[in-house]
C-alpha positions in Angstrom: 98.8 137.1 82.0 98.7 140.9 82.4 95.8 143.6 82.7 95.3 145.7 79.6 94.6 149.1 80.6 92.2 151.4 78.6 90.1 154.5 77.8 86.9 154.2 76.6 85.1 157.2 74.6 82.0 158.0 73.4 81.7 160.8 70.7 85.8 160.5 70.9 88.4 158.2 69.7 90.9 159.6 72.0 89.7 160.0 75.8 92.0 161.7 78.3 94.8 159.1 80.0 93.0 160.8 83.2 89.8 159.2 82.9 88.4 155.6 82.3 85.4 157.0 80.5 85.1 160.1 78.6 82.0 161.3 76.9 81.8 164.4 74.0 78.7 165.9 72.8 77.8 169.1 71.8 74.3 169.2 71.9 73.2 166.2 75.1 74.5 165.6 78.4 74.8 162.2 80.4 71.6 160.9 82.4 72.7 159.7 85.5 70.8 156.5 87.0 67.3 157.9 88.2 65.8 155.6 91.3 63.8 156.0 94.2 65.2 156.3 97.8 64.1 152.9 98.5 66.2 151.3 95.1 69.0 153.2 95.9 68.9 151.8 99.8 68.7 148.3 98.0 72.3 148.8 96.0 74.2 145.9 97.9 77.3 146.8 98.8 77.8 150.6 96.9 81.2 152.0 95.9 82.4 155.1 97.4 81.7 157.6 94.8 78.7 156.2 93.3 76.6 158.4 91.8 72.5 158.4 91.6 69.9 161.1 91.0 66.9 160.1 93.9 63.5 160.9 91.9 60.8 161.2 95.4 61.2 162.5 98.9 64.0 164.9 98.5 64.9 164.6 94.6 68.6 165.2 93.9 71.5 163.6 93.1 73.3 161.7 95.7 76.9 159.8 96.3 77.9 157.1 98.7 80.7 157.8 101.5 82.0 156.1 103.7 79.1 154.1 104.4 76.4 156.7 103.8 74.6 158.6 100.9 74.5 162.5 101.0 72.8 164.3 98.9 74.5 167.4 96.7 73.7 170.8 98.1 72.6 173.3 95.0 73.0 176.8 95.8 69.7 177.3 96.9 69.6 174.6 99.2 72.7 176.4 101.1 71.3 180.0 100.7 73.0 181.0 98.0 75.7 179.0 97.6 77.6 180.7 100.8 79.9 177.8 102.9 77.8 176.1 105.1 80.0 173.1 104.6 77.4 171.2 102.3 78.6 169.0 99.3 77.5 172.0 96.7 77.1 172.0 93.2 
């Protein structure tokens, strides 16, 4: 038996060999999964790289490294978008 590798697209019949998932639209984005700190501690056993926006305490999106979730820096959260060696978006 051997794996079948594949793209999947939404909005496009012909994703990029780059990416497993590739979504087009022109006029809507992609809603990430919205939880609260206390769902997002209860994930069992979270992939580096996961991706989840935290809705109370301090809202914003966070990812999971190396045992941990940080949360993404904006620019105003690092005054102004300056260094301050954050994980900025």
């Amino acid at each position: 038996m051997s794996d079948v590798k594949s793209q999947d697209g939404i909005g496009t019949n012909c994703p990029h060999s780059s990416a497993q998932l590739e979504v087009r639209a022109e006029s809507k984005g992609v809603l990430i999964p919205r939880m609260s700190a206390s769902q997002r501690n209860a994930i069992g056993s979270p992939a580096d790289g996961l991706l989840v926006y935290q809705t109370d305490n301090t809202p914003g999106f966070y990812f999971y490294r190396n045992g941990t979730w940080e949360r993404l820096m904006t620019s105003t959260d690092s005054g102004g978008g300056q260094g301050g060696g954050g994980n900025t978006i």
